[in-house]
C-alpha positions in Angstrom: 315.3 77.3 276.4 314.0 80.8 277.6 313.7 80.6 281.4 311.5 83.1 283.2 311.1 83.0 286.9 307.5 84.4 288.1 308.6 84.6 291.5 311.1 84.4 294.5 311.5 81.1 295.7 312.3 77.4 295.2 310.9 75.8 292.0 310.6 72.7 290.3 313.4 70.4 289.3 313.4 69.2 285.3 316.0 67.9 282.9 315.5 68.2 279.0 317.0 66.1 276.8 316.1 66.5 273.5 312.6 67.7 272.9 311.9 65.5 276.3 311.3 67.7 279.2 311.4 65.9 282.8 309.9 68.0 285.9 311.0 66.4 289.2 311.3 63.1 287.7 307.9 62.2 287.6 306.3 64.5 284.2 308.0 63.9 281.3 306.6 65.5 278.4 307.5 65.4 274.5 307.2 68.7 273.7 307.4 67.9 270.1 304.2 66.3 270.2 303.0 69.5 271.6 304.2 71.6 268.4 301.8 72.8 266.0 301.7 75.9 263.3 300.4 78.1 265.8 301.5 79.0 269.2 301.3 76.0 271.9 300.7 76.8 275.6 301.0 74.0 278.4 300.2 74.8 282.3 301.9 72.4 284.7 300.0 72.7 288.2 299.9 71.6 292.0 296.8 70.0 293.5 295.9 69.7 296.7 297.6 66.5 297.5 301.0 67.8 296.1 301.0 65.6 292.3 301.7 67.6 289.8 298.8 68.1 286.8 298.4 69.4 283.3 296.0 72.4 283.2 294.2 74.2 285.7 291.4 72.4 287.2 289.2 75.0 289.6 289.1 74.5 293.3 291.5 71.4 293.1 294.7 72.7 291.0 295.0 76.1 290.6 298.5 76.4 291.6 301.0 76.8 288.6 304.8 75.4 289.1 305.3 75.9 285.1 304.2 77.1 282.0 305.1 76.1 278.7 305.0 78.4 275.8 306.1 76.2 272.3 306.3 78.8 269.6 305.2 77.8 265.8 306.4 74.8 264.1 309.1 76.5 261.5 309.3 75.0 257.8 311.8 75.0 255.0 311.2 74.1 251.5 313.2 71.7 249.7 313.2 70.7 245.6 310.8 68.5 244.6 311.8 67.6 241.3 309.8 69.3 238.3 306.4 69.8 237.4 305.0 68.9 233.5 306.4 72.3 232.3 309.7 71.9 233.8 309.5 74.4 236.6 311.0 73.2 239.2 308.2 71.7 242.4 309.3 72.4 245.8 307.7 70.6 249.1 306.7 72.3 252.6 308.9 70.0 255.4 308.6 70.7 259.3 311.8 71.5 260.8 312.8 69.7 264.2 311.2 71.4 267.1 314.0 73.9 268.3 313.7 73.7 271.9 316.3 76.9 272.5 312.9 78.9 271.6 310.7 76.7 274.3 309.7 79.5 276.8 309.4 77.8 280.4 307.7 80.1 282.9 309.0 78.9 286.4 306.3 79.5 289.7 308.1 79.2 293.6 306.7 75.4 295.1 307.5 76.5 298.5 305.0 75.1 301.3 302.5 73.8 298.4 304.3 71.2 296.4 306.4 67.9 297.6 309.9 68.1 295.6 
């Protein structure tokens, strides 16, 4: 993963394993669910009792901890055997989500979230 930190300070815990991502063991997310052929963006925010919350929600959770950035879903093209003519077909197949290009954008939790 590409790891940016916003800000000075103390941020959120997580563990990944896999395409799972776990932020202060209580939001896990499958961020191959959240793959798609275009560019996927995910915010992760605090609200105003301290639970975390996906998206910004205005005047209650405007407070990012994280923000996840899931680039493209990449393909590859595999044979397919052979059409009437004898050329040979080839099929479009999604590769597995490769996490080591899964931007997290890290925001300091100090004096606003309960880790």
């Amino acid at each position: 993963m590409i790891i940016i930190h916003k800000n000075e300070g103390t941020k959120i815990s997580y563990t990944a394993n896999g395409a799972n991502i776990t932020f202060n063991d209580e939001v896990m997310l499958n961020l191959a669910k959240y793959e798609r052929d275009e560019a996927s963006h995910i915010d992760l925010c605090c609200d105003n009792f301290g639970n975390l919350v996906s998206g910004v929600i205005p005047g209650t959770a405007e407070r990012y901890v994280v923000q996840i950035d899931i680039p493209p879903r990449s393909y590859k093209y595999v044979a397919d055997g052979v059409d009437k003519d004898g050329n040979r077909k080839e099929k479009k197949v999604a590769l597995p989500l490769d996490m080591d290009k899964v931007t997290l954008t890290f925001w300091s939790v100090e004096g606003r979230y309960h880790a």
